[in-house]
N, C-alpha and C positions, 0 to 999 in steps of 0.2 A: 424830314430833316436828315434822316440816316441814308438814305439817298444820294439828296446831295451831297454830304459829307465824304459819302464812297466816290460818286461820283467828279470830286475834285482831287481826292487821292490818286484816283485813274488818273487825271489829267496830269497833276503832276509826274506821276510815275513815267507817262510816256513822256514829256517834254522832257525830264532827262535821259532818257535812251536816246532821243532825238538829238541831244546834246554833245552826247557821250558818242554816240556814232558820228557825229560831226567831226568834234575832237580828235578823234581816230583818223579818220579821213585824209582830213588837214595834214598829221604827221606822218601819217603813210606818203603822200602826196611830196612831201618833201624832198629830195632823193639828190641832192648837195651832196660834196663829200665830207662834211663836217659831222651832218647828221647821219653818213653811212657809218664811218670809223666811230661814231660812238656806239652807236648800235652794236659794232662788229663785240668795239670793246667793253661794252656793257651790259648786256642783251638782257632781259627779262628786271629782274630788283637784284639780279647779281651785284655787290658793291668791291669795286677794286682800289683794293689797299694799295698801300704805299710799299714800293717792290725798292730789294736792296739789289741792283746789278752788279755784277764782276763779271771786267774786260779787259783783258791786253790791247783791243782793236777802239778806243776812245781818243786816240791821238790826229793832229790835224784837222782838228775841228769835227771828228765824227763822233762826237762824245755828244757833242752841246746839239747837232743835228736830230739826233735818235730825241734824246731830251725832250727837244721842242714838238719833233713830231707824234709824239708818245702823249703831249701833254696835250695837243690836237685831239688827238681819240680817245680821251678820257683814261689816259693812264698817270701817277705820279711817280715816276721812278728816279730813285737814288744809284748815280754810278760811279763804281767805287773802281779805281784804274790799277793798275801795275803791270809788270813782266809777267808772261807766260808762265815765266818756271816758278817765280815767286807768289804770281797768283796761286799753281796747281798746289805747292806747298801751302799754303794758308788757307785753302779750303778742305785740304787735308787735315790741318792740323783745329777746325774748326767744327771737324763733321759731329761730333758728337752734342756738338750744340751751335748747328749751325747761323748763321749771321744774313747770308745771299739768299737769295731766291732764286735768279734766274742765273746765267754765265753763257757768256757768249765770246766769240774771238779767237778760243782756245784750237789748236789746231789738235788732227787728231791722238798724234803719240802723247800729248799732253790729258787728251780726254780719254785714251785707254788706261792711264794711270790712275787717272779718276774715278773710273768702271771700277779696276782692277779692287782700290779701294772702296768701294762702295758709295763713291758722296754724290752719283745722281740717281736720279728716279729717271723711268720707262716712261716716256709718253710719245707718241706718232701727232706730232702736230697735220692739221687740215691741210696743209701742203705738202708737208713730207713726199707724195707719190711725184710731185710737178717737179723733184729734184730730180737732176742728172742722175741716172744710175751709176752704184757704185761710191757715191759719196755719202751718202747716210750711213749711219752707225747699221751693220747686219742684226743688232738686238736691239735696236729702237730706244738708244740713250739721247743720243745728241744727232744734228740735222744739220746738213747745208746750207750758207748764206752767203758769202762769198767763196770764191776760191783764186789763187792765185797760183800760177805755173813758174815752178821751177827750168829755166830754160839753159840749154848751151846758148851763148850770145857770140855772137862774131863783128870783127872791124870788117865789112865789105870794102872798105879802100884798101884793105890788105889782104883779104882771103876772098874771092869771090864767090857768088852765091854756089857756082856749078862745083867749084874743088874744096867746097865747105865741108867737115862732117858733116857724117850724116847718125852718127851717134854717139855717145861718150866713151864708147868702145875706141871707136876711131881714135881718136885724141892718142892713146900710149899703143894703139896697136898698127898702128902707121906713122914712120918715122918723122913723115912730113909739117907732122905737127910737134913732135917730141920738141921740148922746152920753149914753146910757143903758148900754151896753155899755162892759167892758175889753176893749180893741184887743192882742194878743198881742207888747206889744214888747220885751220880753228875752228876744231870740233867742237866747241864748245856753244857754240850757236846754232840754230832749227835748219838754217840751209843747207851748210855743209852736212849738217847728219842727214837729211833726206838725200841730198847727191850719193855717200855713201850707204846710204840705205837701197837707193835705189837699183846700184850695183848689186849688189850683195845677194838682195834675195833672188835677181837672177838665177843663184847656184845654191838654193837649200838642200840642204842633205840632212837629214835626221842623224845621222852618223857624224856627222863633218862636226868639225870643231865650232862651236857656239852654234849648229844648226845651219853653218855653211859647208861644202865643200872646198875641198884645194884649190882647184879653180877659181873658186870665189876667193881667194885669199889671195895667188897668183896674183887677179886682173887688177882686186885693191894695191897690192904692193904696185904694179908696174904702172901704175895712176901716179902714184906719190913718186916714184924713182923716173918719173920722164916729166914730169912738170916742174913748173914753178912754184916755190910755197907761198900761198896767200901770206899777206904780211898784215897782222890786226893792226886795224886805225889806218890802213889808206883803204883808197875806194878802188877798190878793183873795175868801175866804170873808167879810172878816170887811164887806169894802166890800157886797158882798151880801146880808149879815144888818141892815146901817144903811140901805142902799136909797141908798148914794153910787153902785154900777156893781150895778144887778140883775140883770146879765147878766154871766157869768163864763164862765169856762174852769175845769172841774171833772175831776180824777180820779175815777173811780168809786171805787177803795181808799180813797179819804179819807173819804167820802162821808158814813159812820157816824161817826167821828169829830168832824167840823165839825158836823156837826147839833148833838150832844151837847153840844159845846164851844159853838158861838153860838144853840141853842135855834131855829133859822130851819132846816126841810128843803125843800132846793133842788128845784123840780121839773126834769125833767131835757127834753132833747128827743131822738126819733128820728131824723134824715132818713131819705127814700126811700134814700140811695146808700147810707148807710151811717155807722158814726162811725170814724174812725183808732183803733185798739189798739193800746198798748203791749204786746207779750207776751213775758213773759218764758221764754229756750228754754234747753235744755240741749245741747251740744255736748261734743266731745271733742278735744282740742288735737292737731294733725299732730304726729308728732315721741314722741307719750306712747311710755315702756316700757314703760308698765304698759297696754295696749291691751286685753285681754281682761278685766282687771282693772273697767276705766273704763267698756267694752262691759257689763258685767253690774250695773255703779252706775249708769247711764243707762237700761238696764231697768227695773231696781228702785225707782228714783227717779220714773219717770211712770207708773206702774204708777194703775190708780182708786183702791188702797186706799190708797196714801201722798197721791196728789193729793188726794183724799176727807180724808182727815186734816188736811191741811193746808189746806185751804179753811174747813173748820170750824173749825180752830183761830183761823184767823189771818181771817175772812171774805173770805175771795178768790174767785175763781171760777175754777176750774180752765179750760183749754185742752181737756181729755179729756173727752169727753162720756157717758163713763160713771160719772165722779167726778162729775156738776151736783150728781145727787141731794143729795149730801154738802153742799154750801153753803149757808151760811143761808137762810132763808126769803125775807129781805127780798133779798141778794143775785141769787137766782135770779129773784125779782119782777123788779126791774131788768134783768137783762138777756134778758128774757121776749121785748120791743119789740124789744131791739138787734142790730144787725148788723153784724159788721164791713166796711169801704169796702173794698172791695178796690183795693190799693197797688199800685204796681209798686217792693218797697222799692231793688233795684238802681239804677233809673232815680234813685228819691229822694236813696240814699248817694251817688251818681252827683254831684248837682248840688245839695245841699242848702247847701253852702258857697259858691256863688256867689249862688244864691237869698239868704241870708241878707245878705249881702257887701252884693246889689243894695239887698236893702230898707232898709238901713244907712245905705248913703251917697244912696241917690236919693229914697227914699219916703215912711220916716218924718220925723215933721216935730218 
């Protein structure tokens, strides 16, 4: 009797390994992409909480996209939107009992503010190395996911490609241009402070006033003293589709759009150094309970095939240089020539509010 009693234990015992390796099998075997991105986002009995996001970059419908595709691979996330600068303050002003999890959108001078304050934590997401060099945080806060170039734009019906600058230089240091150009004066917005940014640290000097040299200060004044002042609330596209300022300050993102909208495409310019990138990164707030949670949505999230996805959707150009392919045709044209200027963004969040302050009260006129 005790025999057979072992002996149907045995049986049982292996008809469920036989089960259970079945089981297995079957979902291994599966390899859909529903069942990938869950795995990506779920992997072992890890269980992923409900994540609070903060973005500037939810506008245009790219809020409700991430949403949906987030909720595809097993993520629930809350996205909580506003301005740049209003975000950076309100996660400042939150750090000690923090709210967000995750933040993404922010561009850099806004996330060395962040650093500076302390309200993110270090983590190297599993992509991090696939990004463009030079766009990642140097101390491993925040990551590349899009980027967007800062460009000079031109009316080709009125400057032709061959007698176009060929850097921002040009513009007040040949006559040819003098008051044919918009001069970058609402500082008060991320463009023109990168345009001026970009100038500037050109000429650091430890010695030099705010960390610049005289020359740096020179080339900023004779910028404002030979152009035209940007004027807030018109569209500087549209002063370049009339051929009132054929020479603008252009985002690349826009690009498609204003063509479409004024019928005029801007041709754009290289310089040798480089052009200022806004990039937009993903980071993780010091402070999150949800740390593991936020670590496997920042994976997921710059991964090529969501970057990939979302360049196409929305024609952006991803940071990741295995998602390019994914970008439109015309986008990737564009940024064929282009390179980003290599910044020191610390030095810039550093001194960007006295720089501005300077050109305010002393330069513009």
């Amino acid at each position: 009797m005790m025999k057979k009693m072992m002996l149907s234990a045995l049986t049982l015992s292996m008809a469920l390994v036989v089960s259970a390796c079945g089981s297995n099998s079957g979902a291994g075997g599966n390899t859909d992409a529903g069942s990938a991105n869950s795995n990506a986002a779920n992997s072992g009995n890890d269980k992923n909480e409900k994540l609070i996001v903060y973005t500037n970059a939810n506008s245009d419908g790219r809020g409700d996209w991430l949403t949906a595709k987030a909720k595809e691979a097993g993520f629930d996330i809350e996205i909580v939107g506003a301005g740049g600068a209003d975000l950076t303050n309100r996660l400042i002003a939150e750090k000690n009992n923090p709210v967000a999890d995750v933040i993404y959108g922010l561009n850099n001078m806004l996330y060395e503010r962040l650093k500076s304050e302390k309200v993110l934590t270090q983590y190297t997401p599993s992509w991090a190395a696939d990004v463009e060099e030079g766009l990642n945080d140097k101390d491993g806060y925040y990551h590349g996911l899009i980027k967007q170039a800062i460009l000079l734009g031109y009316n080709p019906e009125i400057i032709t490609p061959d007698k176009a600058p060929k850097d921002w230089t040009d513009l007040w240091q040949n006559k040819e241009f003098h008051g044919k150009y918009e001069a970058p004066t609402v500082l008060g917005q991320i463009t023109p402070q990168l345009v001026v940014a970009g100038i500037l640290t050109r000429y650091t000097d430890e010695s030099g006033e705010m960390g610049i040299s005289q020359q740096g200060w020179d080339e900023i004044t004779q910028m404002f003293d030979n152009g035209v002042p940007a004027v807030e609330g018109e569209d500087p596209y549209a002063n370049l589709a009339s051929g009132k300022t054929p020479l603008i300050t252009v985002v690349s993102g826009t690009l498609k759009n204003k063509t479409e909208q004024y019928g005029v495409k801007a041709g754009t310019v290289a310089p040798e150094v480089g052009v200022p990138m806004i990039v937009e990164h993903a980071a993780i707030n010091n402070g999150t309970k949800k740390l593991e949670t936020a670590k496997r949505f920042v994976d997921w999230m710059g991964t090529p095939e969501v970057q990939g996805e979302f360049a196409a959707q929305f024609s952006a150009m991803p940071a990741n240089t295995k998602a390019v392919d994914k970008a439109p045709e015309e986008v990737q044209n564009l940024y064929a020539d282009l390179k980003a200027q290599q910044l020191d963004w610390g030095f810039i969040s550093g001194h960007i509010e006295q720089w501005v302050e300077k050109i305010e009260l002393e330069i513009k006129k």
